[in-house]
RODO-2510 file (C-alpha; in nm, 4 decimals, decimal comma):
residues 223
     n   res          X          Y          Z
     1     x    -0,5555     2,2883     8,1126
     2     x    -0,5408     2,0808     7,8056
     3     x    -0,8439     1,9057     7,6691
     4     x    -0,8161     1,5368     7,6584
     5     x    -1,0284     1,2019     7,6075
     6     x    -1,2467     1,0704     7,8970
     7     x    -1,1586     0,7258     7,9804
     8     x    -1,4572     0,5980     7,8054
     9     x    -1,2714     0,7774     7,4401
    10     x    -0,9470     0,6031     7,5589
    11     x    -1,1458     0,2717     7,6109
    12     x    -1,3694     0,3383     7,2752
    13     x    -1,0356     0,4177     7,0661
    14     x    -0,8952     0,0942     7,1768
    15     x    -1,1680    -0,1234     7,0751
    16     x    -1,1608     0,0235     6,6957
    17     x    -0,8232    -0,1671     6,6869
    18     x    -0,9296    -0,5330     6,8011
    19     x    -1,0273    -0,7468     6,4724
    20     x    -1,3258    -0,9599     6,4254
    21     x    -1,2310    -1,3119     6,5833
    22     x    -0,9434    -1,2093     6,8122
    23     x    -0,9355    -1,3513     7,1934
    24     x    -0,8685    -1,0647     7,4192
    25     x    -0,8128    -1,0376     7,7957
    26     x    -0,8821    -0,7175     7,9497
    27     x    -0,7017    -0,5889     8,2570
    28     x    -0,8969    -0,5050     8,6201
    29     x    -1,0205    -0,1676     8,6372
    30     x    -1,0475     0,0702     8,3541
    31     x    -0,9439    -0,1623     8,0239
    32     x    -1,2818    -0,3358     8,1637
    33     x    -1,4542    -0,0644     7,9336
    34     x    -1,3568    -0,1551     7,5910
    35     x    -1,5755    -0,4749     7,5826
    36     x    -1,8803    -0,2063     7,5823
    37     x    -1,6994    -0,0215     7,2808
    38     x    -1,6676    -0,3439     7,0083
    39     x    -1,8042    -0,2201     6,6763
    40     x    -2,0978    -0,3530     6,5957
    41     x    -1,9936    -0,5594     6,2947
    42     x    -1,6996    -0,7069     6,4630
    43     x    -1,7166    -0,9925     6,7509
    44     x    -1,4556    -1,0189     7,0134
    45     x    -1,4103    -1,3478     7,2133
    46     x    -1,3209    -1,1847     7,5575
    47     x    -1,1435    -1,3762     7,8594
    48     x    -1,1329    -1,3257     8,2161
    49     x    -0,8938    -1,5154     8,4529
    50     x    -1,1000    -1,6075     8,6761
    51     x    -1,2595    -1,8570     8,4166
    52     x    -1,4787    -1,7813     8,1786
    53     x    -1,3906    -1,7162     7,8211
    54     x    -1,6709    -1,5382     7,5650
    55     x    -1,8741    -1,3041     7,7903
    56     x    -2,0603    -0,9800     7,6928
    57     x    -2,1509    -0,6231     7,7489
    58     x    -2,1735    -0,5277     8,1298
    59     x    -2,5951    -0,5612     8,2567
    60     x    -2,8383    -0,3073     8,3646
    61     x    -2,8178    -0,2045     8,6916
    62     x    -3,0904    -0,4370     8,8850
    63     x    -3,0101    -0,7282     8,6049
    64     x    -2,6570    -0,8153     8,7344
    65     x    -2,6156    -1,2204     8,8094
    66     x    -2,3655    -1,2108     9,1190
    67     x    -2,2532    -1,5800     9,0080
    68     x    -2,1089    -1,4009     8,6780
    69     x    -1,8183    -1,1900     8,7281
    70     x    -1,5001    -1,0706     8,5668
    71     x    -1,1827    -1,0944     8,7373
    72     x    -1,2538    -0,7511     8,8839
    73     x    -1,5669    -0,8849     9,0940
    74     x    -1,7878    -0,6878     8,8610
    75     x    -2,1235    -0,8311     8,6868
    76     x    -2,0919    -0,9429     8,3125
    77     x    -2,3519    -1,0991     8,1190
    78     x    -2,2765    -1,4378     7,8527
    79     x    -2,2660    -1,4379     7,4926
    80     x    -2,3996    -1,7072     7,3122
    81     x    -2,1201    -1,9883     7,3279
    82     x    -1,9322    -1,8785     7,6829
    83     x    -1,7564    -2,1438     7,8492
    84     x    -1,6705    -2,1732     8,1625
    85     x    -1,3360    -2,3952     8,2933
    86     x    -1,1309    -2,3843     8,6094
    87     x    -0,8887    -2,0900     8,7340
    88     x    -0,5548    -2,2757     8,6383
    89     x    -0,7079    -2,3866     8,2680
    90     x    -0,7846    -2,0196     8,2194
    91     x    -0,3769    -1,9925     8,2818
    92     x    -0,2832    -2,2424     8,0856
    93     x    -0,4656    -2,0198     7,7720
    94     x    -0,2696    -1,7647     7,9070
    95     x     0,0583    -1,9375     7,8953
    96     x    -0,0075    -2,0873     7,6297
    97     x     0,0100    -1,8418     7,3666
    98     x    -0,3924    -1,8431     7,3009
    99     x    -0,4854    -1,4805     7,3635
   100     x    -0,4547    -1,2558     7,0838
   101     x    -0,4753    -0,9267     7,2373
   102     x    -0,4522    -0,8148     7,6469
   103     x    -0,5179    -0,4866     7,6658
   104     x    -0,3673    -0,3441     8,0023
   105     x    -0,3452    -0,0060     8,2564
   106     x     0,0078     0,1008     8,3251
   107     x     0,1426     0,3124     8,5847
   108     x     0,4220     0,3410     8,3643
   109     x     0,5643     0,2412     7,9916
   110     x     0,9133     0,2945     7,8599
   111     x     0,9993     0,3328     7,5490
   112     x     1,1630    -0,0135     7,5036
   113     x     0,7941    -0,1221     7,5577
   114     x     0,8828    -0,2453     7,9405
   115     x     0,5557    -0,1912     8,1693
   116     x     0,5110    -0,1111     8,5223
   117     x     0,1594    -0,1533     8,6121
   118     x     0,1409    -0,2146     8,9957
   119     x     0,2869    -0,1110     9,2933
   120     x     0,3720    -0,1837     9,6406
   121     x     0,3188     0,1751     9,7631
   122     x     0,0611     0,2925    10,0559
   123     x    -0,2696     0,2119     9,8245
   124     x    -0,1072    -0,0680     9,6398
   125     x    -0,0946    -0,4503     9,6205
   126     x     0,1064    -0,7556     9,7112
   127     x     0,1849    -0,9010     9,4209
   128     x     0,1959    -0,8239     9,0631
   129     x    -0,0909    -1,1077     9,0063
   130     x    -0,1882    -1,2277     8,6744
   131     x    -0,0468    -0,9046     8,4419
   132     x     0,2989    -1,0885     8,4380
   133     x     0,1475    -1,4187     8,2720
   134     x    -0,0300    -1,1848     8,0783
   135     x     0,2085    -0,9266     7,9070
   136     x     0,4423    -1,2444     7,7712
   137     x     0,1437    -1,5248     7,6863
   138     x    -0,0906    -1,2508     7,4760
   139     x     0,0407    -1,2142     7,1222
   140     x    -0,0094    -0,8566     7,1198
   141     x    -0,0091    -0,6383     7,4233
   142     x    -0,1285    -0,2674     7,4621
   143     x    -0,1851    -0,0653     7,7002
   144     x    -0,4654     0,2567     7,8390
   145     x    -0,3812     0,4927     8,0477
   146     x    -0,4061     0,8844     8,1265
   147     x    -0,0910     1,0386     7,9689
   148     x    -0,0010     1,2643     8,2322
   149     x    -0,0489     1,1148     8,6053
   150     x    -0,2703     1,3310     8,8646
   151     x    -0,0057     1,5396     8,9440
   152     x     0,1001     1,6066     8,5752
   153     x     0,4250     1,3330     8,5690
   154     x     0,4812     1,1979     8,2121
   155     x     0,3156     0,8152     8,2007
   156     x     0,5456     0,7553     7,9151
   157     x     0,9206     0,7339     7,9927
   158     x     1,2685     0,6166     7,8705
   159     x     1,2913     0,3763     8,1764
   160     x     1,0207     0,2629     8,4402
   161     x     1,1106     0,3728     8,8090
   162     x     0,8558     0,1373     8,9335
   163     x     0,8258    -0,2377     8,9373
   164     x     0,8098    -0,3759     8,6535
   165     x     0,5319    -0,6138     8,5582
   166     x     0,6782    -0,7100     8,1856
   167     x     1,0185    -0,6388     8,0256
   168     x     0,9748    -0,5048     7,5992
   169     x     0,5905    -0,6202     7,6115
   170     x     0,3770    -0,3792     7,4427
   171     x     0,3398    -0,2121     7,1898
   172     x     0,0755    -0,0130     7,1462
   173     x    -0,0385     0,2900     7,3764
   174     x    -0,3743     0,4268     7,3804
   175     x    -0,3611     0,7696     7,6344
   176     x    -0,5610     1,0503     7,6818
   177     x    -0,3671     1,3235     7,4372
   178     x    -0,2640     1,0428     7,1847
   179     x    -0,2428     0,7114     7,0013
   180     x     0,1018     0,5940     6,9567
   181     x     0,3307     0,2579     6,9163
   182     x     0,6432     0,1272     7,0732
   183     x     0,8778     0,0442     6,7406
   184     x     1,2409    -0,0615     6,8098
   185     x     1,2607     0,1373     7,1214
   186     x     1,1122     0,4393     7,0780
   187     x     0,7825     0,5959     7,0550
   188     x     0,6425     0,6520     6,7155
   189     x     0,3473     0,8609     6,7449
   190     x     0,0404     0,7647     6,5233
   191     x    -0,2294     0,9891     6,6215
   192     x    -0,2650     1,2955     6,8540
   193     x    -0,5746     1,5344     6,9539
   194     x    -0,6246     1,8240     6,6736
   195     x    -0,5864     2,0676     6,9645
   196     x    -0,2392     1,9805     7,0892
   197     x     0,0576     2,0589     6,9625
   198     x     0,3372     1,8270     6,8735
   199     x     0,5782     2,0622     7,0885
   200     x     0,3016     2,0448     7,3730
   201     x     0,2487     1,6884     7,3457
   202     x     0,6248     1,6413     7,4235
   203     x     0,6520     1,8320     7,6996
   204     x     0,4449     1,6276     7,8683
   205     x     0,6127     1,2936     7,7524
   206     x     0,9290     1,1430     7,9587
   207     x     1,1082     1,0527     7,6329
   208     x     1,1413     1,1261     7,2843
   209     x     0,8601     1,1270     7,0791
   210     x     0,9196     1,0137     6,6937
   211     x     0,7394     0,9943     6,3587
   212     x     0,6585     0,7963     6,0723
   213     x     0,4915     0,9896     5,7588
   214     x     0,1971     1,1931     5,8490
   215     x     0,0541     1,2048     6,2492
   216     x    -0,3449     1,1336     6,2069
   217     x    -0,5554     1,3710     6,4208
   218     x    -0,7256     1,1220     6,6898
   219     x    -1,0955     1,1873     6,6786
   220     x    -1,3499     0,9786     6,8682
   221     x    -1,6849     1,0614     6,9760
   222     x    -1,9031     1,2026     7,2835
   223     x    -1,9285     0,9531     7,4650
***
């Protein structure tokens, strides 16, 4: 089986992009992780949508306040500075073109940069929720995600077969084998693990994989 980042890599590989100042909104579930992965000399201002806008590393278990949650019902603790402000103001950021970064899970990306990150399949939602405001208010979007799905079905393909929650949104992709961008539609690989083959790498990507110059090796650490 190929070797590959943990989640928490993905998660810690993502934060090393975000720049000192930016407003980010991170996606339910696993992009939760990357506001525990900030470098230390950088600050983040991070956003939920259920309303509060600068909060902090997640607490100790046995220190969680169950009045202060993410949008994923899970404990976070305040930075110095958080506000707080009703559900439809935290849209109106949204909308309004005030987030710098969302960083979001995906089911699916093509490589015209369209997304597909929920379903309405046995264990799925309703709706698409707050991902669609999302992917065309933030100024930048990128996504984390496995590269391969559990049964070993490329993540990354020419056209999403799923509903789609954004049409040409993102542009970055953080996965488990490699680091690479959406550019005029294609994918333009950046980074890759030293163990993996360009040739491998492929096989287990649903559309063509390009390059720009030299492919850095992606290297993070045990985390």
């Amino acid at each position: 089986m190929t070797e590959k980042l943990s989640n928490a890599q993905i998660a810690w590989r993502a934060a090393q992009d975000i720049k000192d100042g930016a407003y980010v909104n991170l996606g339910i579930g696993f992009p939760e992780m990357v506001a525990g992965y900030m470098p230390e000399d950088r600050e983040a201002v991070f956003h939920t949508e259920n309303g509060v806008l600068g909060f902090g590393r997640n607490p100790a278990p046995g220190d969680e306040d169950w009045d202060l949650i993410n949008a994923g019902k899970k404990a976070i603790t305040l930075r110095p500075g958080a506000a707080f402000f009703h559900h439809a103001d935290s849209f109106a950021m949204v909308r309004g073109g005030h987030l710098d970064v969302a960083i979001l899970g995906a089911y699916q990306v093509a490589q015209t940069g369209d997304l597909a990150n929920w379903s309405t399949g046995p264990k799925g939602v309703p709706a698409v929720g707050g991902a669609m405001d999302l992917v065309h208010g933030a100024k930048r979007v990128a996504v984390i995600t496995d590269h391969v799905t559990k049964h070993g079905e490329p993540k990354l393909v020419e056209a999403c077969t799923l509903p789609l929650t954004g049409v040409g949104c993102v542009t970055k992709v953080y996965t488990s084998f490699a680091v690479i961008d959406i550019v005029d539609g294609h994918f333009v690989l950046r980074e890759k693990l030293p163990g993996l083959s360009f040739d491998d790498l492929q096989s287990q990507t649903g559309a063509t994989l390009h390059t720009d110059g030299d492919v850095a090796d992606l290297t993070v650490p045990e985390l």
